[in-house]
C-alpha atoms as an extended CHARMM CRD file, in Angstrom:
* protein
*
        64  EXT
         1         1  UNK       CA             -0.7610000000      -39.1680000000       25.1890000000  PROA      1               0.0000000000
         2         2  UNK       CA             -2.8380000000      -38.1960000000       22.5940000000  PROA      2               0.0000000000
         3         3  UNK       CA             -1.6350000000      -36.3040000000       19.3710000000  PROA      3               0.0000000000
         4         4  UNK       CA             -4.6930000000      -33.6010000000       19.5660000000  PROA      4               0.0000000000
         5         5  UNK       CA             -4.5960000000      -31.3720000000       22.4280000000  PROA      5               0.0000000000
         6         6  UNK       CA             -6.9190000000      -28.8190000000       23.8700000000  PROA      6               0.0000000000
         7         7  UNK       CA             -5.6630000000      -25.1660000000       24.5500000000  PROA      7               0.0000000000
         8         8  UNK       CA             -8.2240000000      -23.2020000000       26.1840000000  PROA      8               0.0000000000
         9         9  UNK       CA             -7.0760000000      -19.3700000000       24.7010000000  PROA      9               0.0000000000
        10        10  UNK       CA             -8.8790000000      -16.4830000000       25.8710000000  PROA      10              0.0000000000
        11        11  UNK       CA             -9.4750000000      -13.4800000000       23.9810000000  PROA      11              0.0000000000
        12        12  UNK       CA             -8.3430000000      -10.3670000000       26.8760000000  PROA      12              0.0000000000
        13        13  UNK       CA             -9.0090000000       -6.7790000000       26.4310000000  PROA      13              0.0000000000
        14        14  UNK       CA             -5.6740000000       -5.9770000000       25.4820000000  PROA      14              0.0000000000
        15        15  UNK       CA             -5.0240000000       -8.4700000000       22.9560000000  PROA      15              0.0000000000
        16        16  UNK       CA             -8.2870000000       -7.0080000000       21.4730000000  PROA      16              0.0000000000
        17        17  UNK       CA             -7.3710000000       -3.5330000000       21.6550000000  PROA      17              0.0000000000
        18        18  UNK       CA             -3.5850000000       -4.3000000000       20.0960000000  PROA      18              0.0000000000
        19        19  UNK       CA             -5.6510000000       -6.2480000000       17.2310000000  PROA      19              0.0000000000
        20        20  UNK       CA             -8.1360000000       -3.4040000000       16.2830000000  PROA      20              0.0000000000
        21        21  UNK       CA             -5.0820000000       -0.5120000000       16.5470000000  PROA      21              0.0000000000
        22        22  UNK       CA             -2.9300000000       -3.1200000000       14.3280000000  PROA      22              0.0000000000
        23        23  UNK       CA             -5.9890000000       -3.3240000000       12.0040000000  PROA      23              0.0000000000
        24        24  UNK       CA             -7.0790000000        0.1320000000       12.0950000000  PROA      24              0.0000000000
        25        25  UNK       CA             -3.3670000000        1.6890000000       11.9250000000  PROA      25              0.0000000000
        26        26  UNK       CA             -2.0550000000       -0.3600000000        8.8900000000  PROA      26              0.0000000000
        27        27  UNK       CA             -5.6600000000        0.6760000000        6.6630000000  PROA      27              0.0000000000
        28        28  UNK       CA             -4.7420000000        4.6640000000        7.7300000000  PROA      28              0.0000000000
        29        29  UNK       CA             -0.8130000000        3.7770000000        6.9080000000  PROA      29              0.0000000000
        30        30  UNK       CA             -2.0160000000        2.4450000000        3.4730000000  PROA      30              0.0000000000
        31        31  UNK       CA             -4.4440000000        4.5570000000        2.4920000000  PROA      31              0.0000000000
        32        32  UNK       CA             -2.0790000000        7.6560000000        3.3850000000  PROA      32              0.0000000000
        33        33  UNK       CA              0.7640000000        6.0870000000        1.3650000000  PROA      33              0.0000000000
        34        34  UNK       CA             -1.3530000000        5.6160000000       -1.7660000000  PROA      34              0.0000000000
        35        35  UNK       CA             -2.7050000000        9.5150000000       -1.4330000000  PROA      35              0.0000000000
        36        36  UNK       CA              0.9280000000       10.2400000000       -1.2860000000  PROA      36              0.0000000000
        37        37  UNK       CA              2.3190000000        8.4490000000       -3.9530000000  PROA      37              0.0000000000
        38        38  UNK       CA             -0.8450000000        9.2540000000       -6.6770000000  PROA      38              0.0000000000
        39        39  UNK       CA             -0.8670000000       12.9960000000       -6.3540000000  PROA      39              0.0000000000
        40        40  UNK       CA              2.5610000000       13.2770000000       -8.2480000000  PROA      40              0.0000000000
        41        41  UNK       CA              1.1980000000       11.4850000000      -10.7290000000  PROA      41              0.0000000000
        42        42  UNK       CA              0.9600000000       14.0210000000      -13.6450000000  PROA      42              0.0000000000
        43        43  UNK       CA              3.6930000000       15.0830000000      -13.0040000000  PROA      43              0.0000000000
        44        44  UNK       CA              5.7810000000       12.1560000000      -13.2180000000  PROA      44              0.0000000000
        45        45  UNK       CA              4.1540000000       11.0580000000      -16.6080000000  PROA      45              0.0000000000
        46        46  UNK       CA              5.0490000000       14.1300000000      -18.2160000000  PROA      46              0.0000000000
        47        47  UNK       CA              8.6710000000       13.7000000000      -16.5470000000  PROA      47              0.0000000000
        48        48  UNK       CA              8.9690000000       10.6670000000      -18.2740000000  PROA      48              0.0000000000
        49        49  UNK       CA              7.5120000000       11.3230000000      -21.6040000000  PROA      49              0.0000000000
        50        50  UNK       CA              9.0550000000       14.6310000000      -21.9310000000  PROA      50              0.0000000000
        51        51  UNK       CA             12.8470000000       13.0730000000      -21.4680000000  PROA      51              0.0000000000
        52        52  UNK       CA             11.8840000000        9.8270000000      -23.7060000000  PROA      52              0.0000000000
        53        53  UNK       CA             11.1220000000       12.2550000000      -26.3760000000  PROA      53              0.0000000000
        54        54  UNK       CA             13.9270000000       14.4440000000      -26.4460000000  PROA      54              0.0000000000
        55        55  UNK       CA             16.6550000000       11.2410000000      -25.8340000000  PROA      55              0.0000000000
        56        56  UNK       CA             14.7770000000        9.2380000000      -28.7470000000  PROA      56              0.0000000000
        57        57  UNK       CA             12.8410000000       11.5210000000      -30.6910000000  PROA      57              0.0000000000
        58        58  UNK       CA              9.6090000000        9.7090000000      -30.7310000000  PROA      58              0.0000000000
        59        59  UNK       CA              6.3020000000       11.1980000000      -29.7050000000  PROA      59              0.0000000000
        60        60  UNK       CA              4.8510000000        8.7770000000      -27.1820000000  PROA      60              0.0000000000
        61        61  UNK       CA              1.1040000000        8.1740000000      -27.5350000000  PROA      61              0.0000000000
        62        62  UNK       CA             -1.3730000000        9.3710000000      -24.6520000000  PROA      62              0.0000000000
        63        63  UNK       CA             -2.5090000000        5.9910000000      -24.9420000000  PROA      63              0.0000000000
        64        64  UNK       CA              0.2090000000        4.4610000000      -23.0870000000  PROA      64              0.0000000000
């Protein structure tokens, strides 16, 4: 027998339909968790630099 063989694969509606959903429901899943996570942002920095300055008494820079 030979090493190579042929597999004839066909692409069917539903394997189509489960690829696009797949596709289309991991970009809204990402794009949802980024909105998510960003729009605390501000108030997270100011968290952070707020308690680094009173536990070390340094001014952090707003270029950090």
């Amino acid at each position: 027998m030979s090493d190579t063989k042929l597999i004839n694969v066909k692409l069917t509606k539903n394997l189509m339909l489960c690829a696009s959903m797949a596709v289309v429901g991991s970009t809204f899943q990402f794009g949802y968790n980024t909105g998510v996570i960003n729009a605390p942002q501000r108030v997270i920095e100011t968290f952070f630099n707020e308690t680094f300055q009173q536990r070390y008494v340094v001014v952090v820079s707003s270029n950090l």
